[in-house]
N, C-alpha and C positions, 0 to 999 in steps of 0.2 A: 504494500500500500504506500502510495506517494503523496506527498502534501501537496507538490508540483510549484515548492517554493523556490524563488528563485535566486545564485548564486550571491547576490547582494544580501540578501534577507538570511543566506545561512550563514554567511560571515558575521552576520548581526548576531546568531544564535550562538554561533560557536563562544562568540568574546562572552557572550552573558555564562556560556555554560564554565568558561573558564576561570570565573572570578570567584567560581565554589572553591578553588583551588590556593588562588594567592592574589597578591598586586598586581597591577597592570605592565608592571614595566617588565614582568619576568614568563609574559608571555609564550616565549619561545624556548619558557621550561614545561608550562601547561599543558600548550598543547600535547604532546607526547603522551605528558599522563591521563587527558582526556581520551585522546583514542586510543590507549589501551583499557581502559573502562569501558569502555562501547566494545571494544573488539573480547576481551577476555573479562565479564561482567562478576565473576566468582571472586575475582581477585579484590582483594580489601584497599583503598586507598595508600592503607601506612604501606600493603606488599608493591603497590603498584611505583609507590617515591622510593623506599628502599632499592628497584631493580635500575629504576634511573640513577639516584645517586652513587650505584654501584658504578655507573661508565664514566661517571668526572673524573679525570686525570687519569684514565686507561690512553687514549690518545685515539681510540677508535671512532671511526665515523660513526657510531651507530648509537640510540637512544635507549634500549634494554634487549637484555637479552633474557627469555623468561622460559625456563626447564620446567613441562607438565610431566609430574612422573607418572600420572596414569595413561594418560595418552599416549606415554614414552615420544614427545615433541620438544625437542629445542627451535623455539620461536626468537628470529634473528627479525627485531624492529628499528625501522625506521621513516622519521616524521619530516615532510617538508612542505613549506608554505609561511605565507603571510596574512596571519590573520586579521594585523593590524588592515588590511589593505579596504577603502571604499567601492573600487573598481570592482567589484567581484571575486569570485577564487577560480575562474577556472581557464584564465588568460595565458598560463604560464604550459607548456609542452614539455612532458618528462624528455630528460636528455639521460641517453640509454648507460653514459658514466656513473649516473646515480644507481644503475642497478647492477651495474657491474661490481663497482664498490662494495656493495649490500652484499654482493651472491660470495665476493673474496672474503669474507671474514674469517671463513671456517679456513684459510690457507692462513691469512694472519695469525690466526691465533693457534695455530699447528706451527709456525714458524717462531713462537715468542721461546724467547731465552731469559738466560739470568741477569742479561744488562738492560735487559727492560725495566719500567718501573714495576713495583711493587703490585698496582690497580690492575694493570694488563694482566701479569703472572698470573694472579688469583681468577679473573674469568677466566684464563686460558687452561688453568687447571680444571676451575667448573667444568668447561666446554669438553676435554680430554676425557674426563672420569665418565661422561657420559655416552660420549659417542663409543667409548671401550662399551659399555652394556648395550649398543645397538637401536641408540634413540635415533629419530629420526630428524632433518634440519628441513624447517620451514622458515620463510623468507617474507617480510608481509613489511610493504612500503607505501604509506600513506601518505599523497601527496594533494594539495588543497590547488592540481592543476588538472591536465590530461595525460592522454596517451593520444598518438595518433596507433591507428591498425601495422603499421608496416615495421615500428620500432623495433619489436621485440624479436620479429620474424629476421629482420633484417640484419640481426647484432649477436643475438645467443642460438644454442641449437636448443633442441627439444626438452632433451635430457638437464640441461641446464637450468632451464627455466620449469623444469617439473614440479617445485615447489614452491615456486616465485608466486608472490600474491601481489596484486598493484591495485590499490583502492586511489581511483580520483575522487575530484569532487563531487560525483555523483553515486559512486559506490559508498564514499565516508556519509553520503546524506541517507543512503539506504540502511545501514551500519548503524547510524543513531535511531533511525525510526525502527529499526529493532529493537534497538535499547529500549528505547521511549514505551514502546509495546508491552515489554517485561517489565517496564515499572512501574505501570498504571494500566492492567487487563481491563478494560470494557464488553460487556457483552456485546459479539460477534454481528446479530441482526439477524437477517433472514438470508440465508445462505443457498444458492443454484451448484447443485456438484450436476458432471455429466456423468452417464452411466454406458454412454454410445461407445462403445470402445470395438465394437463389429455390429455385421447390420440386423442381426438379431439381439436385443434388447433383453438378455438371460436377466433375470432376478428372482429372490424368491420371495414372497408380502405375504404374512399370518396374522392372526390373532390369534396371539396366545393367553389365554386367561382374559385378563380386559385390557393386554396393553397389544398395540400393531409392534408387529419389526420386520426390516428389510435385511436381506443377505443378497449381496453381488458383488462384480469386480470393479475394480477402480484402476483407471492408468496411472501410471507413477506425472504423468504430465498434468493430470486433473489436482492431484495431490500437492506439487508444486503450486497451480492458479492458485488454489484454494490457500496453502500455506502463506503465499504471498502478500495474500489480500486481505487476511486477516491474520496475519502475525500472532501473536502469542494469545490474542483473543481467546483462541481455540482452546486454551489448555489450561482454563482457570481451574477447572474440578478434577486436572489428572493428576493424581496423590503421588503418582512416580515418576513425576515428569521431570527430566536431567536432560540440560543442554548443553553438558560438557559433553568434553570430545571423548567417551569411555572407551577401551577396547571395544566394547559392544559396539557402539554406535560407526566405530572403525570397521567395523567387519561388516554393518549394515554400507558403510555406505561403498565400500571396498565391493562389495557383493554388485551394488549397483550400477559400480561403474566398469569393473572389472570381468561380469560371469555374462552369460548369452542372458539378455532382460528374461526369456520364456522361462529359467529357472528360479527369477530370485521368487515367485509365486511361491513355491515349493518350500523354500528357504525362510519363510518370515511367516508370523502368523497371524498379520494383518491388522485392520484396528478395529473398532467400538467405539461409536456416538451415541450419545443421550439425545434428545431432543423432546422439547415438549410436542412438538405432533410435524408431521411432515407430509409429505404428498406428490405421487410418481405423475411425471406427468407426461404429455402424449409424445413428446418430442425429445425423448430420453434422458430426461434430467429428473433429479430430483429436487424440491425445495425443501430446506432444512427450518428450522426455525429455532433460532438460538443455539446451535452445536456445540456441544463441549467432547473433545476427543477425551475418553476416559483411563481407554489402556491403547497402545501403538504411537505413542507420539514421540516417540524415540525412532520408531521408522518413519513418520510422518517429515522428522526434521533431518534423520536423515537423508531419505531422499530429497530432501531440498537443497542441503548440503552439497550431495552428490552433483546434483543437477547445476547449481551455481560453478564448481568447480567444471565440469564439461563444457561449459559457456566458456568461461575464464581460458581453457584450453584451446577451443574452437578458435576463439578471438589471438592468442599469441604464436599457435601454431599453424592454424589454415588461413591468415590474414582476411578477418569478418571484422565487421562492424558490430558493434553488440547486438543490433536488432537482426543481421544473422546469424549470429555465432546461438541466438538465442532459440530462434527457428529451426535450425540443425538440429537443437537440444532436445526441445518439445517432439521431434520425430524420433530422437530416439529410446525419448522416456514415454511416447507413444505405448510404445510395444511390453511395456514394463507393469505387470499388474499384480495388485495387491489386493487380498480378499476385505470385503467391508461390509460391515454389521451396523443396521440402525435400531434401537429400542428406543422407543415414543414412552416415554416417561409422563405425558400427561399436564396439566395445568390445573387441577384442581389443589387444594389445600393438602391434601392426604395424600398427593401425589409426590411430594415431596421425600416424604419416608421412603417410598417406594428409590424413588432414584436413589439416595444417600446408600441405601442396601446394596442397588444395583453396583455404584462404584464400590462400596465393599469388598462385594464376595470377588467382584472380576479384578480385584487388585491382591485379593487376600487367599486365596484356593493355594491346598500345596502345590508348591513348586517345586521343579529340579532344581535341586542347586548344583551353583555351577562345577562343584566338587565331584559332584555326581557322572559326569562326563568323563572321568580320567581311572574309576573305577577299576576298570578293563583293561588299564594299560599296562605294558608288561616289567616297567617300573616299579610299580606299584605293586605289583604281584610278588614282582621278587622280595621288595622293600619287606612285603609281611612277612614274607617266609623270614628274611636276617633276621625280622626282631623277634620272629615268634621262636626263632634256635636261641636268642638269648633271653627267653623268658616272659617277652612283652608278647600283648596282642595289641597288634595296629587295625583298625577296625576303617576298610577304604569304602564297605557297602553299610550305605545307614541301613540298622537293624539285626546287626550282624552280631554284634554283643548279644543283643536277648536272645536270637535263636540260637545261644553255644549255652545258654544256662544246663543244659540238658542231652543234644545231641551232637556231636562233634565236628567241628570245621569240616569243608569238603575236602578242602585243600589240604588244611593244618592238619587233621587228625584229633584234634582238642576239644574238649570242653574249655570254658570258661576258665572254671576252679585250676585246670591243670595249670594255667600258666606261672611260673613262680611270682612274677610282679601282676596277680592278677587286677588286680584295685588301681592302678595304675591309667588315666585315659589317655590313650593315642588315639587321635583322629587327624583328616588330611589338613584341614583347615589349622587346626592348633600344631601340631609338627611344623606343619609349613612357615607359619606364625615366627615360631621360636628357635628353629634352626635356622630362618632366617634373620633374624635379631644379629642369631650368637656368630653371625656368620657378618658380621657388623654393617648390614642394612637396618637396622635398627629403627627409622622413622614411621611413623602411623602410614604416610603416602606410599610406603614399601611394601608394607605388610598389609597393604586392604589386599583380600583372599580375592577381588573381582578381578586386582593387577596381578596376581598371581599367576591364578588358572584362568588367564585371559589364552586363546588362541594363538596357540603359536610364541606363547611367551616367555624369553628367555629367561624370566624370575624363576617359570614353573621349573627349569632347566636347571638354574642356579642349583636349588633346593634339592632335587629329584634325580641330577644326574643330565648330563648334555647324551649319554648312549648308554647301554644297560650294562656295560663293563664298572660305570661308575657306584652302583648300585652296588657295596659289598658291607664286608662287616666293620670297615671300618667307617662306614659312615653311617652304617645304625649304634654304632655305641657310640658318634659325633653326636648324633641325635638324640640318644637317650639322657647323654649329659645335658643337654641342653634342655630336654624337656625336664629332665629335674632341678635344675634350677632353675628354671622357669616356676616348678610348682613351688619351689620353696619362696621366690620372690611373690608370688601371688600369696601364699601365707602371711608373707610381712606385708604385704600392703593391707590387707584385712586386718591386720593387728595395728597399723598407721591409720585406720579409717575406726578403731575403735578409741585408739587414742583422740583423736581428735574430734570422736562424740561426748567421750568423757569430759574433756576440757570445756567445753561451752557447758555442759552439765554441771559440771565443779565450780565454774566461774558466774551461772545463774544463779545458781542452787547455795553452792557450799556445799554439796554433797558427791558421794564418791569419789575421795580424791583415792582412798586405797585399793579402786577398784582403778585406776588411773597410775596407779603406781604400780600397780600390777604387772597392767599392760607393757606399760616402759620397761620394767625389768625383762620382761618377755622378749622384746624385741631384739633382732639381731643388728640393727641399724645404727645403733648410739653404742658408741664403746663403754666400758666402767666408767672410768673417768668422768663421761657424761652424764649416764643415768646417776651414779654418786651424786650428780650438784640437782638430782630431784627427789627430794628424799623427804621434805614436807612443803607447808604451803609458803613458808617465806621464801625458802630454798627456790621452786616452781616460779615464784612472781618473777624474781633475781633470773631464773635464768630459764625462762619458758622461749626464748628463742631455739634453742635447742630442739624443740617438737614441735613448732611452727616451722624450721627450717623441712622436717621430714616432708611437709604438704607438695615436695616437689617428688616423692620417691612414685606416690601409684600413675600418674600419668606418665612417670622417668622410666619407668622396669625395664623397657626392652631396652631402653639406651645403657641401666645397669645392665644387663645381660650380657651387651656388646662392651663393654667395656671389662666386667669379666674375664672377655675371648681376650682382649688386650694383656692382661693382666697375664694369662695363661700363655701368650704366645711370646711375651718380651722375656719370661720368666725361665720359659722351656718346661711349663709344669705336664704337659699332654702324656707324658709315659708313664712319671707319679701316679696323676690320677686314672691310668687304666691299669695299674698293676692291682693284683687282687679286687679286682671288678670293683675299685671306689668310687668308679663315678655312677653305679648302681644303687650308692648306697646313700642315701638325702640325711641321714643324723650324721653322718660323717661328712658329708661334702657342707652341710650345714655349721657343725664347729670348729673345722676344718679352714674352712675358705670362706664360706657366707661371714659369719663372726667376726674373725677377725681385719677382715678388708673391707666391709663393709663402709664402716666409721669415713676411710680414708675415701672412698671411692665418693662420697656425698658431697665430705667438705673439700676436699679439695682438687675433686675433678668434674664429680656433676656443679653443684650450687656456682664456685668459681667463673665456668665458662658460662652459664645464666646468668650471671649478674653483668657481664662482659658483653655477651650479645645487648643485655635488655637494657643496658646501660647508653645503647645505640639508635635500639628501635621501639625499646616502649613493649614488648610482648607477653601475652599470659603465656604461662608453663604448657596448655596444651598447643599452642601456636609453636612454640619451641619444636615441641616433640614431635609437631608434626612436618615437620623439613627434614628433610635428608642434609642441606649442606650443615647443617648447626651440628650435627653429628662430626663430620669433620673438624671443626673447633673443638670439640671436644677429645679428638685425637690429638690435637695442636698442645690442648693443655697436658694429657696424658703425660705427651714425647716430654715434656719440660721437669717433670714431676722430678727425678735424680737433680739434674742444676739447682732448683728454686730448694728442693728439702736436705739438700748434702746427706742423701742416702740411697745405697742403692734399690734397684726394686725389690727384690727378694729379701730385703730387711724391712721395705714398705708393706709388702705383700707376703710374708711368710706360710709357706707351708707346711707346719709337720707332719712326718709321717710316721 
């Protein structure tokens, strides 16, 4: 949907939209951060300044550079234009050196050394660690001018500009009227979809009970009008609706732009509208009235997605104009059909209950999880057999536990009770979790199970093995340790989240402070030393920083965890702790290593590098945790720890045995 305002009046828009940001004279810092808010809308203000003021004094051409780790996308940005200007914005003719420049970065920052400055290094290292895990580099240059058609054609090859994105002025006004869409949803109105997609008119129209519903296909090009025209209207009441780029959504649109369109039918399982009442009418269309997509609007946007990018294709590689490159498109998202369901939800009073239900059950029914996909693989197959010779059951089929209470694995041969660590839970999702922690990914953005067991994704790889040679014993007793200290950190966090019911209890009340001193003594987090200085209530006022400092440990675990693996790998303790199966054994690895490393691991390797980052950019502990690069800093303090304590680590971190 277009305003069909024109270039003067959105230079008017833009300057108002920029003053949310700063003063006027610093303009040409705004803009940037305004179109990465329109372009990447999840992203927070404070994340969006931090990714600019990361490029001040690198020496790069470029405005941010912003790593999605679920996407697995290195987004290379870059802003030009004047928006101080009256003339309009769309005077200026991209000159093809600006995107040449843009497309070199990833050779600059492959060529950065140790005589560059400091700023440069540190992106260059970002940039390196990523593209080693197999991310992908997108290119996206916004400029407040044009393109002519012959530019792009005339200057780069194909493969060059494969990820090249070039928003002018007229793409950046479409860009914000996105935006603008998702910030303030209005109902939709009265919607015409067509259904002509050949010249018999297939549909099926019921009454079921007292409500009408329509089932038929839809062209992926109908799909697009429709998307276009009403933007995010559509998707006020869809309870799962994500407009990030997800592996999912990558494969949806990867499918679409990628596979013969007759298949992706097969491959998707289409959408669901609500409508208060609708009506087929003689000329193959349908009127909607009010539409709310309630499940499929992740395929809905991404074949939009898809289709925008085939334009964007058309236009730099077959030299089109956009209103061809767009008619090419529409022929061939023609061919492209996706199943589609209407339920008439009705307009009375009581009709409401009825819809609310409706998106319920169709957002709420069990689901495969995505776990559930990799069951069968021959990974995983072996993975149980390793752990199940060393005592564990790894459980890869939900339901698989209950039905051993009684009769024996097919595979294993086992009951339940036989296995020595029976009580023990291994499952895909939590293994995966936690040996990828200890495996020092450690961040929340790492370890969502959706980035995991995403298709084709090298985390699952990471974890599971890159070929089934990897798959032996010694990477189930990597994982067994790992999941036991995992459970013992999960203990101390339940013991840190009862301390800290106690304290607002004791500090309300006056009551239970012995049931709080308890606690603390219990814990393995605080050395003597410190539980010693909480020993009554004067003591407690004096020095209750000590158990307000813990409020960093449960959202911190996997980062202890990974840090742990530090501890274990500078140390050389990995042989220790497999002789006489100790990493089997949690009251041992518990007084052992939990105990006495603990204390050190908080003050002065977690808490230190938080106060360091947050001292910069202002962030709560779960924004911490959920970055990957903050993990790195935390490596940074780690390396220092010998220089700053004049000790070594095995005197910091002691093991006996």
């Amino acid at each position: 949907m277009s305003t069909h305002i024109t270039n003067k009046q959105f230079a008017s828009t833009i300057r108002k939209e920029l003053k949310r940001f700063g003063e006027e004279e610093n303009y040409l810092a705004y803009f940037p951060m305004w179109a990465m808010e329109i372009l990447f809308w999840k992203l927070s203000k404070l994340e969006i300044k931090s990714m600019i003021v990361d490029m001040w004094g690198s020496g790069l051409d470029l405005d941010a550079m912003y790593v999605d780790e679920e996407s697995r996308d290195i987004y290379f940005i870059k802003c030009r234009g004047d928006v101080h200007s009256n003339k309009g914005l769309d005077n200026e003719p991209c000159n093809p050196e600006w995107l040449r420049r843009l497309l070199n970065i990833p050779n600059r920052l492959n060529s950065v050394n140790k005589n560059d400055n400091s700023a440069l290094r540190n992106i260059a290292n970002d940039y390196k660690k990523y593209k080693r895990r197999g991310y992908t580099e997108q290119f996206y240059f916004l400029h407040l001018g044009h393109i002519e058609k012959d530019t792009i054609p005339n200057n780069f090859s194909e493969k060059e500009t494969e990820n090249l994105n070039y928003f002018g002025t007229h793409q950046i006004q479409q860009q914000y009227e996105e935006f603008q869409s998702r910030e303030a949803p209005l109902p939709p109105g009265e919607v015409e979809v067509k259904i002509t997609f050949q010249e018999d008119n297939n549909f099926i129209s019921s009454k079921i009970g007292s409500h009408f519903t329509l089932i038929s296909l839809i062209t992926g090009s109908e799909i697009v009008r429709m998307r276009e025209k009403h933007q995010f209207r559509l998707f006020d009441k869809n309870i799962r609706f994500n407009l990030g780029t997800t592996p999912i959504n990558k494969a949806i649109i990867r499918s679409a732009l990628k596979q013969p369109p007759t298949q992706f039918y097969y491959f998707n399982n289409g959408l669901t509208i609500t409508t208060p009442n609708f009506k087929a009418r003689d000329n193959g269309s349908i009127r909607i009235a009010n539409p709310q997509i309630i499940n499929g609007a992740q395929t809905v946007n991404s074949i939009f997605e898809a289709f925008k990018k085939r334009v964007r294709l058309n236009q730099q590689n077959r030299r089109l104009d956009e209103g061809e490159a767009r008619d090419e498109a529409f022929k061939d998202f023609d061919k492209l059909l996706v199943l589609f369901r209407i339920i008439q939800t009705g307009t009375k009073a009581n009709d409401k209950n009825f819809e609310m239900q409706v998106i319920r059950f169709n957002n709420t029914q069990n689901t495969v999880l995505t776990t559930d996909f990799f069951s069968n693989n021959e990974e995983q197959i072996k993975l149980q057999k390793e752990l199940s010779n060393l005592g564990y059951f790894y459980e890869i089929k939900r339901g698989e536990r209950l039905s051993m209470q009684d009769t024996p694995h097919p595979m294993l041969g086992k009951t339940t009770g036989e296995f020595k660590n029976q009580h023990d839970i291994f499952t895909m999702s939590r293994l995966a979790k936690a040996y990828r922690a200890f495996n020092l990914e450690p961040s929340q953005q790492q370890l969502n199970p959706g980035k995991i067991f995403a298709e084709n994704s090298d985390d699952y790889k990471s974890v599971f093995g890159f070929n089934l040679e990897d798959v032996n014993s010694k990477l189930a007793q990597d994982m067994i340790l790992a999941l036991n200290l995992m459970s013992i950190l999960e203990q101390e966090e339940s013991l840190v989240n009862e301390i800290r019911d106690n304290m607002q209890v004791w500090e309300e009340t006056g009551e239970k402070f012995r049931t709080l001193k308890n606690r603390v003594d219990q814990s393995q987090l605080l050395d003597s030393r410190r539980k010693g200085k909480i020993s009554d209530a004067d003591s407690y006022h004096n020095n209750k920083k000590y158990l307000t400092d813990l409020s960093i440990f449960p959202p911190g675990k996997f980062f202890v965890l990974a840090i742990i693996r530090l501890v274990i790998n500078q140390c050389q303790y990995r042989a220790l702790l497999f002789e006489a199966d100790r990493y089997q054994d949690q009251d041992w690895l518990r007084n052992s290593l939990i105990q006495p490393w603990m204390d050190k691991i908080i003050t002065k390797v977690l808490l230190p590098t938080y106060d360091r980052v947050n001292k910069d950019q202002e962030i709560s502990y779960s924004s911490f945790f959920m970055v990957a690069k903050y993990f790195d800093h935390i490596e940074e303090t780690f390396k220092g720890l010998e220089e700053e304590l004049y000790q070594d680590y095995e005197v910091l971190f002691p093991l006996n045995v």
